[in-house]
C-alpha positions as CSV (number, residue, x, y, z in Angstrom):
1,X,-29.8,35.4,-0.6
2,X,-26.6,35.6,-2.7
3,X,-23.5,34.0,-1.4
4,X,-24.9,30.8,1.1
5,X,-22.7,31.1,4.6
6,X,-22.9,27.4,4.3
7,X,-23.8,24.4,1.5
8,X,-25.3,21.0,3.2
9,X,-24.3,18.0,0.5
10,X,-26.5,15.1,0.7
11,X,-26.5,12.5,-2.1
12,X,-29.1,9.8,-3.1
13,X,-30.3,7.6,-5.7
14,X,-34.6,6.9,-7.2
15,X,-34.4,3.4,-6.2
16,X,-35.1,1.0,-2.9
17,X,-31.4,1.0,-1.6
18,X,-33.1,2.2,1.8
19,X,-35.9,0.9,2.5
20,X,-39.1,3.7,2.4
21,X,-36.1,5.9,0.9
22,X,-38.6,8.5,-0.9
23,X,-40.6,8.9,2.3
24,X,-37.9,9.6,4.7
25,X,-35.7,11.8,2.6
26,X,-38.4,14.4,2.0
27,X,-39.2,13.7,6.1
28,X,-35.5,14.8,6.8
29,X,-35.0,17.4,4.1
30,X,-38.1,19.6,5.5
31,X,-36.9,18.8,8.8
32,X,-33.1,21.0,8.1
33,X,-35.1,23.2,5.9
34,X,-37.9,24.1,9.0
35,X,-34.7,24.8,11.0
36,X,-32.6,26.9,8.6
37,X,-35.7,29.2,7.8
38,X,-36.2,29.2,11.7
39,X,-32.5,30.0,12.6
40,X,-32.2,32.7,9.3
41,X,-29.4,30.5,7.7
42,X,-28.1,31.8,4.1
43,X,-27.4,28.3,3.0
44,X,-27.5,25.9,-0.1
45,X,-28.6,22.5,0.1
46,X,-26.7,20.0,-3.1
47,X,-28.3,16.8,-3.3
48,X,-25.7,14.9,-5.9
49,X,-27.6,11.8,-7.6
50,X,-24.9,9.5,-8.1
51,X,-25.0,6.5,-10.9
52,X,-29.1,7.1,-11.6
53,X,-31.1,4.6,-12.4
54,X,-32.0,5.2,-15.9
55,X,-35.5,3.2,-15.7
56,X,-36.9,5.7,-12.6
57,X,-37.8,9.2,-12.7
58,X,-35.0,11.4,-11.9
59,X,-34.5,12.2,-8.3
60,X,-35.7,16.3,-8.2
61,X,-38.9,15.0,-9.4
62,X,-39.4,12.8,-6.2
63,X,-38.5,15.7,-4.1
64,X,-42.0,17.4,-2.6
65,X,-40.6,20.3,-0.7
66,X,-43.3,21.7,2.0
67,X,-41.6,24.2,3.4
68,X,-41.9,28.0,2.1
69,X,-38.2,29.8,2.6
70,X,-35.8,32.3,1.5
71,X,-33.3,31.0,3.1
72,X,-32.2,28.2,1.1
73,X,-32.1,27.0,-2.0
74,X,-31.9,23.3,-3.2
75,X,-29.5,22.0,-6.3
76,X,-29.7,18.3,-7.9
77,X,-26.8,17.5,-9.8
78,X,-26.7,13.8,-12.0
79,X,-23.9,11.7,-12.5
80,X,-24.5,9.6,-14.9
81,X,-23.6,5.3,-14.7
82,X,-20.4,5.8,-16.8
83,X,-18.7,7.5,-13.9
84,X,-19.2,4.8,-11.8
85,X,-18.2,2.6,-14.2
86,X,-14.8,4.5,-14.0
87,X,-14.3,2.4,-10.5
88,X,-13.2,-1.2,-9.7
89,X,-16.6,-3.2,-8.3
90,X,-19.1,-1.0,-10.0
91,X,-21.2,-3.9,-10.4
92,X,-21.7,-4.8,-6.9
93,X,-22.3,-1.2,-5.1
94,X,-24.3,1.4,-6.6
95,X,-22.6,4.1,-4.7
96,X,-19.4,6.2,-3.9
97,X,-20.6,8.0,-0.8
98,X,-16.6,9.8,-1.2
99,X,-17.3,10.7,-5.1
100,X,-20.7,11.5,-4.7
101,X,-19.8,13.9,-2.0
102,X,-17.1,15.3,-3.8
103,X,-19.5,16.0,-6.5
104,X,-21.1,18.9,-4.0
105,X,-18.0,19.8,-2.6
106,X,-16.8,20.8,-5.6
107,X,-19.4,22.9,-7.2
108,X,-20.2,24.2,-3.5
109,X,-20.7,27.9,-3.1
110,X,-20.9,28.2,1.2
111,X,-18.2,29.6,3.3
112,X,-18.3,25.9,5.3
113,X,-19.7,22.6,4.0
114,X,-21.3,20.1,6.1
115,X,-22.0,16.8,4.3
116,X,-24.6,14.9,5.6
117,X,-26.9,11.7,4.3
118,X,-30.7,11.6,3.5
119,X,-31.7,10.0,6.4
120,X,-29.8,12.3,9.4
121,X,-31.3,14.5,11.9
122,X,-29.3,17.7,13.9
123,X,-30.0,19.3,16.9
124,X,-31.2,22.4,17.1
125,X,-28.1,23.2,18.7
126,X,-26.0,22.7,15.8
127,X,-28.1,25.2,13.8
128,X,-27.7,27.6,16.4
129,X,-24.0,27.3,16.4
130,X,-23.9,28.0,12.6
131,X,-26.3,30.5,12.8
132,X,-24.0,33.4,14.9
133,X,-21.7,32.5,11.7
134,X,-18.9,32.9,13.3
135,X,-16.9,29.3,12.8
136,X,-13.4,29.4,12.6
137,X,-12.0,28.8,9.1
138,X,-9.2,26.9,10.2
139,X,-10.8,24.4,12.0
140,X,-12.8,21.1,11.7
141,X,-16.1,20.7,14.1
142,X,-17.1,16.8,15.4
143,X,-20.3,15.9,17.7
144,X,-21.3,12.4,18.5
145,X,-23.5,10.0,16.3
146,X,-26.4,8.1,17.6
147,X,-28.3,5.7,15.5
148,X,-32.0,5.6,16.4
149,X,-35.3,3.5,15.5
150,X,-37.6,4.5,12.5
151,X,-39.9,4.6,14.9
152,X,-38.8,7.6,16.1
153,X,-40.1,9.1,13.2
154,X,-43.8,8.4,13.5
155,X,-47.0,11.0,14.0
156,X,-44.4,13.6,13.8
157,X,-46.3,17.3,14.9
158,X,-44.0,19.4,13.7
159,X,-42.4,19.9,17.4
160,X,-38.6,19.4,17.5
161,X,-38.5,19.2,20.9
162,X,-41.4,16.7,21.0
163,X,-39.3,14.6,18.1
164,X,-35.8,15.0,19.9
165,X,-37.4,13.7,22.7
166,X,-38.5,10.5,20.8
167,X,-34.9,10.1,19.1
168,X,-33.5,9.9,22.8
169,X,-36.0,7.1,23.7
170,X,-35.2,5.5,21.2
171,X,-31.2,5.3,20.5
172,X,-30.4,2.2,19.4
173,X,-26.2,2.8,18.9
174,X,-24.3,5.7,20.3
175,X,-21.0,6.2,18.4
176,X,-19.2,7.8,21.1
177,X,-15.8,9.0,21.3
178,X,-12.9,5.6,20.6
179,X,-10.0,6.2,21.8
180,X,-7.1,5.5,18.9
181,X,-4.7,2.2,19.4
182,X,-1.4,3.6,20.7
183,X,0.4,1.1,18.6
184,X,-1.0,2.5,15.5
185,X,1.6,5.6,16.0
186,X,-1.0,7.9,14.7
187,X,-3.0,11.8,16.1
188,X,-5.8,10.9,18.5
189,X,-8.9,12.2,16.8
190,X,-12.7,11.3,17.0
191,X,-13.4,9.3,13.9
192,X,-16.3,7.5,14.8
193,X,-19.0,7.9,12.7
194,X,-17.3,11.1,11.3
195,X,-19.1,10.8,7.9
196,X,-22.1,12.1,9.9
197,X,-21.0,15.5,11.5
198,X,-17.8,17.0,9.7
199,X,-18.2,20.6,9.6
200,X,-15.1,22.7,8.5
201,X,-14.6,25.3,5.8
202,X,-14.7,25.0,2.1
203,X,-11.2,26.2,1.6
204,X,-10.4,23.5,4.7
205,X,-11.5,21.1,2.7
206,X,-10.0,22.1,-1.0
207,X,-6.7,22.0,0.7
208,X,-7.2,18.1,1.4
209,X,-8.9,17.8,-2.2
210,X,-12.5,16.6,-0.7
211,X,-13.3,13.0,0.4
212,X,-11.4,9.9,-0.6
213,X,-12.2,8.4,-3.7
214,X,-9.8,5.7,-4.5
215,X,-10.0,3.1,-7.4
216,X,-12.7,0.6,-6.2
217,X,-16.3,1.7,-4.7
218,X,-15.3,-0.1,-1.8
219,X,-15.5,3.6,0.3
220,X,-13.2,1.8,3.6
221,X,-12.3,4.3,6.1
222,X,-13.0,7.4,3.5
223,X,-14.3,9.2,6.5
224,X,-11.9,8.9,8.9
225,X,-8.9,9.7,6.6
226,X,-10.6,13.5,6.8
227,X,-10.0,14.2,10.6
228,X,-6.4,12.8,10.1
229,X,-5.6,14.5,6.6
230,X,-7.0,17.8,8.0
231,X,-5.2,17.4,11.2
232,X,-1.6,17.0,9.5
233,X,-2.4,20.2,7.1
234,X,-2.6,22.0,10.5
235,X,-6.8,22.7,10.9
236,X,-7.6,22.1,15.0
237,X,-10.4,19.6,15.7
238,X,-13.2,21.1,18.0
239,X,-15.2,18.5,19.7
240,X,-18.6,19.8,20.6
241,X,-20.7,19.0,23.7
242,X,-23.2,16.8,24.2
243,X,-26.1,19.0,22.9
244,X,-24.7,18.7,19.6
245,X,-25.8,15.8,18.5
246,X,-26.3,14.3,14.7
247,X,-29.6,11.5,14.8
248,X,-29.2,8.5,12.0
249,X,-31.6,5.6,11.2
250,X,-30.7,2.2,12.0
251,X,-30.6,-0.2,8.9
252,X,-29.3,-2.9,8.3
253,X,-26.9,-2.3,5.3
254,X,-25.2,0.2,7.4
255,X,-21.3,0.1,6.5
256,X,-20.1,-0.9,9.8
257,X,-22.6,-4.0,10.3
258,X,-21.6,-5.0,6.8
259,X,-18.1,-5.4,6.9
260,X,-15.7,-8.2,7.5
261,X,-11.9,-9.4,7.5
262,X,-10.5,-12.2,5.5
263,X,-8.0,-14.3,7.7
264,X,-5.4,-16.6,6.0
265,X,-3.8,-19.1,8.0
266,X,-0.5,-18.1,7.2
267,X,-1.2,-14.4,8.8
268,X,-2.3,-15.9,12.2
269,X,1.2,-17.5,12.2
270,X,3.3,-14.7,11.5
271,X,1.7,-12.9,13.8
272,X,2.5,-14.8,16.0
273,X,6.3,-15.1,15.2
274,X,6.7,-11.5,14.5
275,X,4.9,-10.3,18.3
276,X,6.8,-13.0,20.4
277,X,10.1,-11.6,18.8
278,X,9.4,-8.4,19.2
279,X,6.9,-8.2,22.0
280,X,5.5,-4.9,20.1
281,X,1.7,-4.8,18.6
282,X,3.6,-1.8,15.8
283,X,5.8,-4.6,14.5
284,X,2.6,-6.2,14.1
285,X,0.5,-3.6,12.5
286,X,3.8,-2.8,10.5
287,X,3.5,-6.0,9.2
288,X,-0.6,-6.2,8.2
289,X,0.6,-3.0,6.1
290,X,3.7,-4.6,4.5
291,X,1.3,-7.5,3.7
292,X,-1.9,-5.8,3.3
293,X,-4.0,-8.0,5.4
294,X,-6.7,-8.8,6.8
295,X,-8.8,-7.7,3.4
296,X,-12.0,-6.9,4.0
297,X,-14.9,-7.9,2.3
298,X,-18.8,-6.4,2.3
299,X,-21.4,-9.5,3.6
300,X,-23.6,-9.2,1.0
301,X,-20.5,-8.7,-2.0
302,X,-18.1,-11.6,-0.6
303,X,-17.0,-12.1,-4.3
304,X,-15.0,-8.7,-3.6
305,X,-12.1,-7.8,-1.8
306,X,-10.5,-4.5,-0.6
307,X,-7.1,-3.1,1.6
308,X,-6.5,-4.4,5.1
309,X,-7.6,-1.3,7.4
310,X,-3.7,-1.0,8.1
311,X,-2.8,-0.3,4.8
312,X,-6.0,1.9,3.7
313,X,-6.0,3.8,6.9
314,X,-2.9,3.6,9.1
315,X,-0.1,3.8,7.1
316,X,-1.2,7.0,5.8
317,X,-2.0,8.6,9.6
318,X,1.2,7.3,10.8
319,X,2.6,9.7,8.0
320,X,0.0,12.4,8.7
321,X,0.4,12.0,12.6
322,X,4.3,13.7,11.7
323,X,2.9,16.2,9.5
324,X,4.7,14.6,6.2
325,X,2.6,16.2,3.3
326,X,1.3,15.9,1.3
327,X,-1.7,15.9,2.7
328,X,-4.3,15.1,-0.5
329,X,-7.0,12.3,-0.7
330,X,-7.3,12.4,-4.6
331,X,-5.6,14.0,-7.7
332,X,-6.5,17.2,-8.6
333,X,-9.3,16.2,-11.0
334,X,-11.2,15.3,-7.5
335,X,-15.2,15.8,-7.8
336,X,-15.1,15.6,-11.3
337,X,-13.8,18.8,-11.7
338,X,-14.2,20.4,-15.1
339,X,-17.0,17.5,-16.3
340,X,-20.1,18.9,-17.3
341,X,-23.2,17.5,-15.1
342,X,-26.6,18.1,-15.3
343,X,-28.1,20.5,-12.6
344,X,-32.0,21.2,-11.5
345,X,-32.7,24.0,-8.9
346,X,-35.6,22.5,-7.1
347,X,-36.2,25.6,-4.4
């Protein structure tokens, strides 16, 4: 294989983040590489291993790779702590799911990039899609999420139809399709769960300089910016049917069951005053961005606090809804462009 038609980036740490975390990321990393050998994929896998733990083996080395292909290869790349460091928080996440991403993206070689975490199952229907390689370069592909029971998992036989079954017995969340507020002025595009199942082209992708990386390790609303960034630069958004499916695990620490708003009393109030005068929900989301509240906090960091979804995610798609560029997430030292990281080929 010499140029990959498309790069999979995944990122993960040596540590107990997710619980069983060893176990299920060599379950799903077999489980893509058994379909790209089966549907003849020239592709590139880029597993970045963000802020290591310095007292664990490094992650390639926890790897076991049972699958015999030439279809693929596989690429660790290590960030080291001090990179994390570089962001507001540091201390109370160990991740940057938009850095570490940005990471791959980056040193990428595929035509398309579909990032994807450890612990995420696709359809064979996705494969088969990529597999006539013939995706458009100008737009951005989206299929459903559906968060399902370890359980799922179990006695695996190596029958995907036998395992696909299983994830559809046992769907514990569907992120289907939300409709966006019309008082939020902004393009209606899926964003649920979009950090699943984004599928677009590298040069898509460059032009919106990668995932959102911010100043704190917070991560709000990184992945919905994409759709509404990409969407502004001009790229069409495909929605695919149901058969395209992406399959998560349910845990606990999930982002969405994690997060929560700080209310002042003062907010409630002026809220109040500012919808009965003007009888318009805008002037009240106008107002949450002029202020910047609610803040949001994660359950289990409460000492922290980050932007009010208004100002974080809003007021930027309002702007991208009228195609105002520019239409970056980051600078143009995104990915850490130009630093040099260490890299293992592990297939």
């Amino acid at each position: 294989m010499d140029i990959p038609y498309i790069s999979f980036i995944g990122f993960a740490r040596n540590d107990d983040y997710v619980p069983n975390r060893a176990e299920r990321h060599n379950f799903s990393l077999n489980f893509l590489l058994q379909q790209l050998k089966d549907f003849q994929i020239p592709s590139e896998i880029i597993l970045v291993e963000w802020n290591y733990p310095e007292d664990r083996p490094p992650l390639a080395e926890t790897i076991k790779i049972e699958i015999e292909t030439s279809w693929t290869t596989i690429r660790v790349i290590r960030v080291p702590a001090k990179y994390h460091q570089r962001y507001k928080h540091w201390q109370l996440k160990p991740f940057h799911v938009g850095a570490a991403a940005n990471v791959g993206i980056r040193r990428a070689k595929g035509q398309f990039i579909l990032p994807m975490a450890s612990d995420v199952f696709l359809t064979d229907a996705c494969l088969e899609k990529i597999a006539k390689q013939n995706l458009d370069v100008n737009s951005f592909y989206r299929c459903d999420r559906y968060d399902i029971d370890a359980t799922a998992l179990e006695n695996f036989n190596g029958n995907r139809n036998d395992f696909f079954a299983r994830c559809v017995a046992n769907i514990k969340v569907h992120h289907t399709y939300i409709h966006q507020e019309p008082s939020f002025r902004i393009a209606e595009l899926h964003t649920n769960g979009a950090g699943d199942f984004y599928l677009l082209s590298r040069h898509l992708l460059s032009q919106i300089r990668g995932s959102k990386e911010g100043g704190d390790v917070g991560s709000f609303d990184i992945d919905s910016l994409i759709p509404h960034a990409l969407n502004g630069l001009g790229a069409r958004q495909v929605l695919l049917s149901d058969e395209y499916r992406v399959y998560k695990l349910f845990h606990s620490k999930s982002t969405s069951r994690a997060v929560e708003q700080i209310w002042k009393g003062w907010q409630k109030n002026l809220e109040r005053v500012v919808h009965g005068l003007t009888k318009s929900n805008k002037a009240v989301n106008d107002v949450r961005i002029l202020f910047n509240f609610p803040k949001r906090r994660y359950s289990y960091a409460p000492q922290a606090t980050f932007d009010s979804f208004e100002k974080n995610f809003v007021k930027p798609a309002r702007k991208w809804a009228k195609k105002l560029s520019p239409f970056y997430l980051n600078d143009e030292n995104w990915g850490l462009a130009g630093e040099e990281l260490e890299e293992t080929k592990v297939l």
